[in-house]
Backbone bond lengths (Angstrom), bond angles and torsions (degrees), N, CA, C in turn:
res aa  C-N    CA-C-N  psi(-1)  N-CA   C-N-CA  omega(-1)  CA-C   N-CA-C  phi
1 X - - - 1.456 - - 1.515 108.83 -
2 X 1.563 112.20 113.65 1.317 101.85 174.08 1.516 129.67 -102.14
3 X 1.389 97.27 137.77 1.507 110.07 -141.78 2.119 94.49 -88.71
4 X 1.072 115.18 61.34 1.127 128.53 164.01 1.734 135.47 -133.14
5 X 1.153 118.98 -153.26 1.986 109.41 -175.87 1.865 91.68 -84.04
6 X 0.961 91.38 -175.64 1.309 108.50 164.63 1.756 129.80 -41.23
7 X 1.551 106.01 -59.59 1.265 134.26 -173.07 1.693 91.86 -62.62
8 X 0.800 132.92 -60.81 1.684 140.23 170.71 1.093 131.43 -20.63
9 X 1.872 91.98 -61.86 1.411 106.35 172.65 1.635 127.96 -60.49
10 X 1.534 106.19 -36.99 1.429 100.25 178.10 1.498 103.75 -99.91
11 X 1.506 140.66 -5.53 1.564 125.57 132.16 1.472 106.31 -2.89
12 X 1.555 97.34 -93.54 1.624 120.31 -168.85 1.791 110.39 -52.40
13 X 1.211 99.18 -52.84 1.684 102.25 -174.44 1.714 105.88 -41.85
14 X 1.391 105.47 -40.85 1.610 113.40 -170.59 1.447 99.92 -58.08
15 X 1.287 105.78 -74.14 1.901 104.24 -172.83 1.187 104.72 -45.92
16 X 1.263 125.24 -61.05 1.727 132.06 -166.65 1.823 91.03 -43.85
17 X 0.800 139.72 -60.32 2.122 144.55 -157.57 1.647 80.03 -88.93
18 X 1.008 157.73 -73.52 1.612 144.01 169.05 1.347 120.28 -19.00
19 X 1.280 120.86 -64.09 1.807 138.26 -164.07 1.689 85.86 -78.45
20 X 1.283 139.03 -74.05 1.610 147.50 -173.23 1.392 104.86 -39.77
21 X 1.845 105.71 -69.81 1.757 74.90 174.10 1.554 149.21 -68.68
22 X 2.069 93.83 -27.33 1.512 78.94 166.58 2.071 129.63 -84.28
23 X 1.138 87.82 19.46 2.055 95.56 173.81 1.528 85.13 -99.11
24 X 0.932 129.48 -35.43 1.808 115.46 -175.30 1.412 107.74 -52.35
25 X 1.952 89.67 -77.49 1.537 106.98 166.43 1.602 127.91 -11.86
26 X 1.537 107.36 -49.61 1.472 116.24 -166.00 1.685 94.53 -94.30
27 X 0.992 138.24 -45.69 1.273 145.59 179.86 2.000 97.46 -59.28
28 X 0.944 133.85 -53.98 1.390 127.82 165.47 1.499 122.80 -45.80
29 X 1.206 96.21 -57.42 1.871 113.79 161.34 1.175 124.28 -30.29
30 X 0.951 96.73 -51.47 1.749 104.07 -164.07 1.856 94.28 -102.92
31 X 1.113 130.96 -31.51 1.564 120.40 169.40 1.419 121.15 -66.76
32 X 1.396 94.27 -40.27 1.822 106.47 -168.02 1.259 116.13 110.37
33 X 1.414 124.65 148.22 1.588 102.19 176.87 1.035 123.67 -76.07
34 X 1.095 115.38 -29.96 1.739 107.29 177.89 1.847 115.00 -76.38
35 X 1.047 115.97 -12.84 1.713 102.33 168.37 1.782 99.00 -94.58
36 X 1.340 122.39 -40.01 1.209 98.85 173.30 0.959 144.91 -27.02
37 X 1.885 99.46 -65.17 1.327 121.42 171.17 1.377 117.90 -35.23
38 X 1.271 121.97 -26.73 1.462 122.80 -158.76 1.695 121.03 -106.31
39 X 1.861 107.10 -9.81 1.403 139.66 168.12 1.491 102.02 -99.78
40 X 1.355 109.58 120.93 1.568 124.68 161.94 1.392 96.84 -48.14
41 X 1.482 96.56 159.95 1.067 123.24 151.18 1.418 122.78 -126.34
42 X 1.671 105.80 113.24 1.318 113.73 -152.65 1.362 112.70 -110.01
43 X 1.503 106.49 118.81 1.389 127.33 -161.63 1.797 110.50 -117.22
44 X 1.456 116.65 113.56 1.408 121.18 -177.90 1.908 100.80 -109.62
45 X 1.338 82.46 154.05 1.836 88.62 169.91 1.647 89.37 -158.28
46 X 1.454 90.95 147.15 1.425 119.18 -145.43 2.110 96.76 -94.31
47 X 1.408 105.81 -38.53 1.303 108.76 178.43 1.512 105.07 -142.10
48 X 1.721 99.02 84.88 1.557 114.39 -167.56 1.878 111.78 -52.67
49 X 1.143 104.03 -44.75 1.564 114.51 -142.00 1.799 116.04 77.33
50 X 1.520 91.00 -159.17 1.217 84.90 179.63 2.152 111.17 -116.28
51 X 1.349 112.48 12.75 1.374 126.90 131.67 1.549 90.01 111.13
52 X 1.198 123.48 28.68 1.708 115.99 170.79 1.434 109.12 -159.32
53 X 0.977 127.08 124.43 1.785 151.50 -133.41 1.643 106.55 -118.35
54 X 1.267 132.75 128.56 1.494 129.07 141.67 1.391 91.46 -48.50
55 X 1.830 99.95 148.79 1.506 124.31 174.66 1.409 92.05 -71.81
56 X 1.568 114.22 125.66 1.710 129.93 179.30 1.676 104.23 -63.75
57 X 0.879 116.43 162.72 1.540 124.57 158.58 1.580 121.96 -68.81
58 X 1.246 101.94 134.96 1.413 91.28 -164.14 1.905 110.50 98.81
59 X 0.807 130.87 -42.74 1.431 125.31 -155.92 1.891 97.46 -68.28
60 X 1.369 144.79 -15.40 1.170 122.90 172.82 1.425 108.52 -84.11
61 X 1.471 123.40 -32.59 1.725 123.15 157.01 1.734 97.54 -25.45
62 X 1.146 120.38 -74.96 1.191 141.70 -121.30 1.580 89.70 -68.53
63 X 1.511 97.49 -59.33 1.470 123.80 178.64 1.742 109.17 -29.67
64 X 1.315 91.90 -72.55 1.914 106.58 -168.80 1.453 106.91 -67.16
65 X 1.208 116.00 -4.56 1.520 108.03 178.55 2.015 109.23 -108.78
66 X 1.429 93.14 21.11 1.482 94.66 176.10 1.094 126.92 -39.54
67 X 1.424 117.08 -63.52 1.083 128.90 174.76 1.460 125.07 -45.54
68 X 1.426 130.39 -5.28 1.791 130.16 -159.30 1.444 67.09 -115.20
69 X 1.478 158.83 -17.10 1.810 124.15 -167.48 1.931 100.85 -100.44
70 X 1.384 77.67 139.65 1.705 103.05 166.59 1.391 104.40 -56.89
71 X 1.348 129.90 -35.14 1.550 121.72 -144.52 1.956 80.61 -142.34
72 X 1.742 77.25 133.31 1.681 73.08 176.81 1.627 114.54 -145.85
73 X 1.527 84.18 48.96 1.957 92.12 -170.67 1.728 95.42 -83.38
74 X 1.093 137.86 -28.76 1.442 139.39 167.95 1.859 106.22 -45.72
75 X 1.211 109.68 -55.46 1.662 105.72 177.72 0.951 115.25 -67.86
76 X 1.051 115.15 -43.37 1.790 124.35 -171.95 1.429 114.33 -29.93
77 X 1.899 90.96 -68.11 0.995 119.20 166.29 1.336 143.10 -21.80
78 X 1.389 96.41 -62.68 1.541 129.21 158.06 0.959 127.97 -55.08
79 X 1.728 120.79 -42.32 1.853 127.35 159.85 1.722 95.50 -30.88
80 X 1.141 136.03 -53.16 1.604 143.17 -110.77 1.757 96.22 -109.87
81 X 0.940 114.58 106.04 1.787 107.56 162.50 1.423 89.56 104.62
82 X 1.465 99.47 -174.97 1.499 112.73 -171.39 1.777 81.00 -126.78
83 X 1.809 106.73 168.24 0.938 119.40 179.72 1.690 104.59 55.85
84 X 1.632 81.66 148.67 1.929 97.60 171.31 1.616 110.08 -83.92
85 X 1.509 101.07 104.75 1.344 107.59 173.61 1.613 131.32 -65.99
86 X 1.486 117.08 135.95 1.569 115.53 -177.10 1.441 101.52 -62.51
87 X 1.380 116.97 -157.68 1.862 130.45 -140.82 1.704 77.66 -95.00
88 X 1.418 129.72 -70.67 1.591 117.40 -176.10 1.497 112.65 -46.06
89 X 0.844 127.88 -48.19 1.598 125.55 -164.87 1.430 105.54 -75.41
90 X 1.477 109.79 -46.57 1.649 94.66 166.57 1.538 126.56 -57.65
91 X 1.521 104.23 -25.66 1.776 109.58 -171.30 1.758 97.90 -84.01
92 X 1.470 126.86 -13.15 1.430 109.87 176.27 1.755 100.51 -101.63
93 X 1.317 119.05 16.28 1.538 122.61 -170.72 1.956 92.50 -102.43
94 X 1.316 91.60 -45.53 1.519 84.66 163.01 1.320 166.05 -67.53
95 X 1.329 82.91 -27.66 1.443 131.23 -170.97 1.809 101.66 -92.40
96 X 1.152 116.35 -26.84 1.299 130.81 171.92 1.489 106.29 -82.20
97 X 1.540 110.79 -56.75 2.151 92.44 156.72 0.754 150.98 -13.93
98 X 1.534 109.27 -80.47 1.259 126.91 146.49 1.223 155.42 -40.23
99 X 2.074 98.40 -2.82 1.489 114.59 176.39 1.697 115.27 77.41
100 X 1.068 108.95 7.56 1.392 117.46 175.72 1.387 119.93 -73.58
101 X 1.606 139.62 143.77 1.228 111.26 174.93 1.713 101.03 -94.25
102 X 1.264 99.13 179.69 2.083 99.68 -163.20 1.672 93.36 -118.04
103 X 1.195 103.46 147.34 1.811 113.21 177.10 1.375 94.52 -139.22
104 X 1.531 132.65 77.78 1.132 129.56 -171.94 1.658 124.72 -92.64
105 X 1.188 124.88 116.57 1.507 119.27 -157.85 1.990 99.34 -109.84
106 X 1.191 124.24 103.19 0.976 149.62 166.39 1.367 149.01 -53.28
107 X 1.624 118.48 53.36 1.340 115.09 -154.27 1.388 124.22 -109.97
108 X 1.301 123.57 125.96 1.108 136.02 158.10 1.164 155.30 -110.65
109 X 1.616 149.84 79.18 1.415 130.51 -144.14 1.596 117.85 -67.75
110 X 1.313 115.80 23.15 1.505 112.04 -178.57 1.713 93.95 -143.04
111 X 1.744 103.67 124.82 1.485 109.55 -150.73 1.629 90.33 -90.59
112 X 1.198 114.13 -12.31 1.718 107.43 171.18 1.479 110.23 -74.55
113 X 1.099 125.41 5.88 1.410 123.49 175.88 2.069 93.98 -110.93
114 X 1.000 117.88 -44.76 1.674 127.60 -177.40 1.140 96.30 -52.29
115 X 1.699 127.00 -49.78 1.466 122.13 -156.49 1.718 106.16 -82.01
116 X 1.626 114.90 -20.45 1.388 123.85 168.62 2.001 110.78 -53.26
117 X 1.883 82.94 -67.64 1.506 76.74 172.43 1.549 157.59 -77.16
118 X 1.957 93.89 26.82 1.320 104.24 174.99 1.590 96.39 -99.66
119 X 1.324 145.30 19.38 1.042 157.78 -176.03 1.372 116.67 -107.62
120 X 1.896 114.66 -50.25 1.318 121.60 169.81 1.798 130.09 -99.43
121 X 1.613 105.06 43.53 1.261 92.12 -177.58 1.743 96.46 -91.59
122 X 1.002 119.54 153.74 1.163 135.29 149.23 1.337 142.00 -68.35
123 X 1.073 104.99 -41.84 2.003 108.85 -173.86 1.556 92.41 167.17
124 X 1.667 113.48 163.93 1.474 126.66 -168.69 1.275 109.08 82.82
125 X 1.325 104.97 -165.50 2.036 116.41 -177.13 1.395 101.28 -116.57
126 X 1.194 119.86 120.05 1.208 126.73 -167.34 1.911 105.41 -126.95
127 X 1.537 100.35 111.83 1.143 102.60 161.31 1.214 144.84 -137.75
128 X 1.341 113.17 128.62 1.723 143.10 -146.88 1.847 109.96 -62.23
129 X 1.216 129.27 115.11 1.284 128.02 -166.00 1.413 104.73 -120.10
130 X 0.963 148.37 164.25 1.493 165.87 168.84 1.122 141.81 -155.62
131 X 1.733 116.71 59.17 1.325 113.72 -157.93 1.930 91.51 -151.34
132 X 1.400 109.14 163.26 1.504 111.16 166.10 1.455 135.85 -15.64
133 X 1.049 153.58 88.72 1.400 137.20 -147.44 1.714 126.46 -47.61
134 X 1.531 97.07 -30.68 1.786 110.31 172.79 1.558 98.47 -97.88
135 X 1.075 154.83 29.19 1.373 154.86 -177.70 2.291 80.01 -127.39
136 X 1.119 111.56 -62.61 1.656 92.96 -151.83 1.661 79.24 -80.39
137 X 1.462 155.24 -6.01 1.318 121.62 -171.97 1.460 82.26 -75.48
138 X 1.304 134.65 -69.47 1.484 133.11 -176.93 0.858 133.31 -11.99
139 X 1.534 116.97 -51.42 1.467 137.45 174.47 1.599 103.36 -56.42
140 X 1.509 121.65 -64.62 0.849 142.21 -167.98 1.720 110.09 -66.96
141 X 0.815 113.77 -10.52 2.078 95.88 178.46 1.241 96.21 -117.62
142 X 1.588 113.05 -8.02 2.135 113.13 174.24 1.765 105.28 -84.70
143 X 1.403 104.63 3.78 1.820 110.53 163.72 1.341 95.15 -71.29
144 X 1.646 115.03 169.91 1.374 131.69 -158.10 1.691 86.59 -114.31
145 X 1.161 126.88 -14.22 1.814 123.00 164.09 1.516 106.09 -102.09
146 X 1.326 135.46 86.93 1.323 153.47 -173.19 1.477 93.76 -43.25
147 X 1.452 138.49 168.99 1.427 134.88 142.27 1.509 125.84 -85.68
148 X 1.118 102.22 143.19 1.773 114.49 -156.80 1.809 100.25 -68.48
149 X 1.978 96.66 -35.81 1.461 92.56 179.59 1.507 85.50 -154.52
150 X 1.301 110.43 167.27 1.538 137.17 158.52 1.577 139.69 -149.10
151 X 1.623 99.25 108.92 1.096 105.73 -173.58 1.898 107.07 -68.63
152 X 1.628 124.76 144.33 1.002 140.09 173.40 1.503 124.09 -111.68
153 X 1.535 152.87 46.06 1.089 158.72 -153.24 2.034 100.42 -92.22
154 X 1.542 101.78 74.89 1.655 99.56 174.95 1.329 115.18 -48.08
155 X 1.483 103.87 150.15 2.092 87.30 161.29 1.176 119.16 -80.11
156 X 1.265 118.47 167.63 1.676 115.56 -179.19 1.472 105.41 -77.24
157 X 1.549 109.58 -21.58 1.573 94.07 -177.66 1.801 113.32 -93.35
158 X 0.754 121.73 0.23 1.754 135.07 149.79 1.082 91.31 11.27
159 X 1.570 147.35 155.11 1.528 139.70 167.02 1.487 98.40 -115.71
160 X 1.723 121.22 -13.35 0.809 119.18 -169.30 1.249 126.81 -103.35
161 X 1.411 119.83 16.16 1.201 145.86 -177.48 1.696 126.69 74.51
162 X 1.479 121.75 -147.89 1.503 110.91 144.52 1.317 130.67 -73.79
163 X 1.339 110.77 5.57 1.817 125.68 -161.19 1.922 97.07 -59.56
164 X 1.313 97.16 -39.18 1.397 83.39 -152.69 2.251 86.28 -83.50
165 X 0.869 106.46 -31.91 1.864 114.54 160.83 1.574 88.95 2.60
166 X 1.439 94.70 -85.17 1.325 130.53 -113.41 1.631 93.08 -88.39
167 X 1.856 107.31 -22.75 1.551 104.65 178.96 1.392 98.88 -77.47
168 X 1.218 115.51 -29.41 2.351 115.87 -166.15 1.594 71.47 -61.29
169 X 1.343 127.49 -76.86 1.979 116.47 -148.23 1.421 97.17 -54.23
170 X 0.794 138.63 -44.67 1.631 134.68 -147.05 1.814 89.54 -74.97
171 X 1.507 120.07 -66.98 1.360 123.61 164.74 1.558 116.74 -42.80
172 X 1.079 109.95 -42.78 1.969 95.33 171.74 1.286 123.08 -84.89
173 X 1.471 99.57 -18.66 1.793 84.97 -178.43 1.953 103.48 -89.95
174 X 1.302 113.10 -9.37 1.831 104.21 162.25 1.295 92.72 -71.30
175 X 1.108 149.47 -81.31 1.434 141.72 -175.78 1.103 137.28 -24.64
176 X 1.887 101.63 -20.71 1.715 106.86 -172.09 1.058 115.62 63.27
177 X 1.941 138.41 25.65 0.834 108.91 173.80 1.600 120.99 -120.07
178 X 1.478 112.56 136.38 1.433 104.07 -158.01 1.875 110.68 -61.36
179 X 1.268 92.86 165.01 1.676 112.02 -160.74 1.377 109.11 -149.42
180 X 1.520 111.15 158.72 1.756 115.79 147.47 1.253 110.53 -139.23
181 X 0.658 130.66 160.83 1.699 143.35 164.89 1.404 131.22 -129.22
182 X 0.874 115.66 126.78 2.020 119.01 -164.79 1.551 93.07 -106.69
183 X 1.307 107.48 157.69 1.389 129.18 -173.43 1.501 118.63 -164.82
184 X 1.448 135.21 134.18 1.455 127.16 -179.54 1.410 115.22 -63.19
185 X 1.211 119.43 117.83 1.578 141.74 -159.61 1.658 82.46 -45.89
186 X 1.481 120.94 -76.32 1.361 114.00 -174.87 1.388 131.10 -69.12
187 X 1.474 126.74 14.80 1.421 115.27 166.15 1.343 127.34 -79.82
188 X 1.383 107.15 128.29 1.709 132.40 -176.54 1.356 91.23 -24.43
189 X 1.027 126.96 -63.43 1.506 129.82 -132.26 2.134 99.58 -83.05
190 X 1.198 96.72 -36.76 1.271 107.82 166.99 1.518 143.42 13.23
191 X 1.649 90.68 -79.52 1.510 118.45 157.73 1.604 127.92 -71.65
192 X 1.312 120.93 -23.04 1.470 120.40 157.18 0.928 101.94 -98.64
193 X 1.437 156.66 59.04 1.033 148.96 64.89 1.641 150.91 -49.94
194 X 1.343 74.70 -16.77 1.913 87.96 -178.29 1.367 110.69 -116.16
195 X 1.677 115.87 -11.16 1.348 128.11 140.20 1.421 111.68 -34.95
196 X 1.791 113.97 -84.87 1.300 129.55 -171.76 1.592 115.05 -53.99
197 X 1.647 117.11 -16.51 1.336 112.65 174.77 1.839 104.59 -96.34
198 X 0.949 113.31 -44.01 1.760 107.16 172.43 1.544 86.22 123.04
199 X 1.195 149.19 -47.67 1.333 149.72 161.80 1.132 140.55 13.06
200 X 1.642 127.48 102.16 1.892 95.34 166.80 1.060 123.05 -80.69
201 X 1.556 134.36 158.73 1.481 116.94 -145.85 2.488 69.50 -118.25
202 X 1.490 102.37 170.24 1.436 89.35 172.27 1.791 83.78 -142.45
203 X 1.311 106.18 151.96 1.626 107.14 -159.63 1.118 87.09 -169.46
204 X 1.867 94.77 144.61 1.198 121.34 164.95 1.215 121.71 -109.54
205 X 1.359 110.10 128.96 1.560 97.59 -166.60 1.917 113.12 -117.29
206 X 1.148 104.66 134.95 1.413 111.98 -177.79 1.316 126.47 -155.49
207 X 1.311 121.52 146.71 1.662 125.69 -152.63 1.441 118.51 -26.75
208 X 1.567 105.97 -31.77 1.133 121.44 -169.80 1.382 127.21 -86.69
209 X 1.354 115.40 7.19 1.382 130.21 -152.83 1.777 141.53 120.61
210 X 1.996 93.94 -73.58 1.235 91.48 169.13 1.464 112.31 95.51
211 X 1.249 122.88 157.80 1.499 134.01 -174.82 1.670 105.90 -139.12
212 X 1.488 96.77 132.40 1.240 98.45 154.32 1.614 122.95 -120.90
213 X 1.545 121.68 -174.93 1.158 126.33 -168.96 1.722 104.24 -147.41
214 X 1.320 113.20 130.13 1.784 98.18 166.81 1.848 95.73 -141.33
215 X 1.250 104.59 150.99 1.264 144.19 -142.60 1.622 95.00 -125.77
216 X 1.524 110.68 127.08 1.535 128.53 176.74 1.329 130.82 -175.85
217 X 1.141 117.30 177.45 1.271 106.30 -175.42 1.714 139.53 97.74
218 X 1.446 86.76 -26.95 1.621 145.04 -178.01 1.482 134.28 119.13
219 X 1.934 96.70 1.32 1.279 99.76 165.43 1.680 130.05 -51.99
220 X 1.258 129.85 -5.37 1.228 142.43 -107.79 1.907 76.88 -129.09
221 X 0.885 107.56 -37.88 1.890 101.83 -179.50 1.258 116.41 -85.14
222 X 1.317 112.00 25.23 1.736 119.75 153.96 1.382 94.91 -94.52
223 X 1.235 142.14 -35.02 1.527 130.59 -174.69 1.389 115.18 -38.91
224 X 1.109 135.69 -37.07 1.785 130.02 -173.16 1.455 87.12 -93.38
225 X 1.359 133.31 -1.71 1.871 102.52 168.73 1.390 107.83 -90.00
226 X 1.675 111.69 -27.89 1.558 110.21 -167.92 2.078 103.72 -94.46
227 X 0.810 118.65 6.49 1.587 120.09 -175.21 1.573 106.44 -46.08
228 X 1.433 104.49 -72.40 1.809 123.89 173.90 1.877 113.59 -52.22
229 X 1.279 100.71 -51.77 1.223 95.32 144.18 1.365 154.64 -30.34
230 X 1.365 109.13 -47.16 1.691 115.97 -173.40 1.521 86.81 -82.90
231 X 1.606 118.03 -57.31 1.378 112.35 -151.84 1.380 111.18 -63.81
232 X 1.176 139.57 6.48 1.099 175.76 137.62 1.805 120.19 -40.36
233 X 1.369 105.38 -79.33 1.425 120.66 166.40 1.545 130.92 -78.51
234 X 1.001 103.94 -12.24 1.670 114.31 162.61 1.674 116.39 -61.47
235 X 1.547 105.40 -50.91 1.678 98.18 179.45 1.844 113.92 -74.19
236 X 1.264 89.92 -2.30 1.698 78.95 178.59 1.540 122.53 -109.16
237 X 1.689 97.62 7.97 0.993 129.78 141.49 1.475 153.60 -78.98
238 X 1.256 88.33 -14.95 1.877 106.31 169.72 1.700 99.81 110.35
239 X 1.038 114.59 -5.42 1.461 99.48 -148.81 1.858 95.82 -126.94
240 X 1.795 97.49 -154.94 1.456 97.04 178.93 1.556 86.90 -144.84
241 X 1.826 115.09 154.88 1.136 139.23 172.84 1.663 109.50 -81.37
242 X 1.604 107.74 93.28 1.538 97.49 164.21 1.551 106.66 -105.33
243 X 1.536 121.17 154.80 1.229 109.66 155.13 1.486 108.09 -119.39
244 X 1.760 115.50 149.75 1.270 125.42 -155.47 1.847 92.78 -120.96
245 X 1.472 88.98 119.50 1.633 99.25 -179.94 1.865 113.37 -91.23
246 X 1.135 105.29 153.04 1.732 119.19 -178.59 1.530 100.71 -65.57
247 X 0.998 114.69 121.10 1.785 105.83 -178.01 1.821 103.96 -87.28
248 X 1.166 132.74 116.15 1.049 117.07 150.13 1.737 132.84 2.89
249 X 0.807 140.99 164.40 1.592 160.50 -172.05 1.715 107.52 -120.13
250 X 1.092 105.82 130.63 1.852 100.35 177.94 1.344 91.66 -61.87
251 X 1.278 86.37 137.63 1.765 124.56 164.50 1.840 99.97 80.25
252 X 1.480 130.49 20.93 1.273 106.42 168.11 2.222 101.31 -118.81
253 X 1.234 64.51 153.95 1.477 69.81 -179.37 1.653 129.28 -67.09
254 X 1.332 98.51 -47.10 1.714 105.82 -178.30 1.387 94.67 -144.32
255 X 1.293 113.23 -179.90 1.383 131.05 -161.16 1.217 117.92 -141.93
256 X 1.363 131.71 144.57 1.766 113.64 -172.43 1.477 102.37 -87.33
């Protein structure tokens, strides 16, 4: 659930239905369809909500300009169900496209949002978590079925800053396992964070703040499909497409 305006939410929603289908895509590929079909595809999010959204601002822009995007796992999506689905429900709306089966792991530390989303699952195996957000990713990748992906959307009121950010990337990318992480386009802290992760962060930026998103793990090779894309969906969003690069460290040369 991303904890921003409208314009934000489908920022992030876009990459998140971009990065998912093509890790599905490639994860099918390389299994085959018929063993795929038969392996979940196991999808965690760290601060679920309770999985069904007011229509964001911006989303009829978004709508009528279908036709101008390269990548159109965000609509697809959206054809599918009633109501504007949160970040899980869109990732098993996709994931259901693509013929994938869904293993959706559901977390929230506020059980009035948990008790919502035993109301809005849709289809797949969906299971309901309620604990710290870095306590259940932990829990969750020390299972013997790793997660295929994990969305990370911190709250802004976190006391603990991006610190704990920056340990989920550092822990998923030894793991290899693909990820995103959202962050407020304008928080200070931001850029030493996406320093210390190696990351490009991709953000929309607007008077109001803005959202960003960074991609790893190997999620990160959907970036050259969605480029034309963003610059694209940002103005019909209010805003503008910057992307914010990892600056080097004195004395290193390049940066991953």
């Amino acid at each position: 659930m991303v904890r921003d305006d409208g314009p934000g939410v489908l920022w992030v929603q876009f990459l998140l239905a971009a990065a998912l289908a093509r890790a599905a895509a490639a994860r099918r590929g390389s299994a085959g369809d018929a063993e795929a079909a038969d392996i979940p595809f196991c999808f965690a999010d760290t601060h679920a909500g309770g999985g069904r959204l007011a229509p964001p601002d911006g989303l009829a822009a978004v709508l009528a300009a279908r036709d101008s995007f390269g990548v159109d796992a965000l609509h697809a999506a959206l054809d599918q169900g009633a109501g504007h689905p949160g970040s899980w429900v869109l990732a098993g709306r996709v994931l259901e496209r693509i013929g994938l089966a869904a293993e959706i792991d559901v977390n929230d530390i506020d059980p009035a949002q948990i008790a919502l989303a035993q109301g809005h699952r849709e289809g797949g195996w969906v299971r309901l978590w309620s604990h710290d957000w870095f306590r259940f990713l932990r829990a969750r990748v020390a299972l013997p079925r790793r997660p295929d992906f994990v969305f990370i959307d911190p709250p802004p009121d976190d006391p603990r800053g991006p610190g704990y950010a920056i340990d989920a990337a550092i822990l998923l990318e030894t793991l290899t396992i693909p990820y995103m992480i959202t962050y407020p386009a304008a928080e200070a802290d931001a850029q030493a964070a996406i320093d210390q992760i190696g990351r490009l962060g991709l953000e929309l930026r607007r008077a109001e703040g803005g959202q960003g998103a960074l991609l790893g793990g190997g999620a990160e090779t959907v970036v050259l499909d969605v480029l034309g894309d963003l610059g694209r969906l940002a103005p019909l969003l209010g805003g503008q497409f910057r992307p914010r690069m990892p600056r080097p460290a004195a004395g290193d040369d390049y940066c991953i």
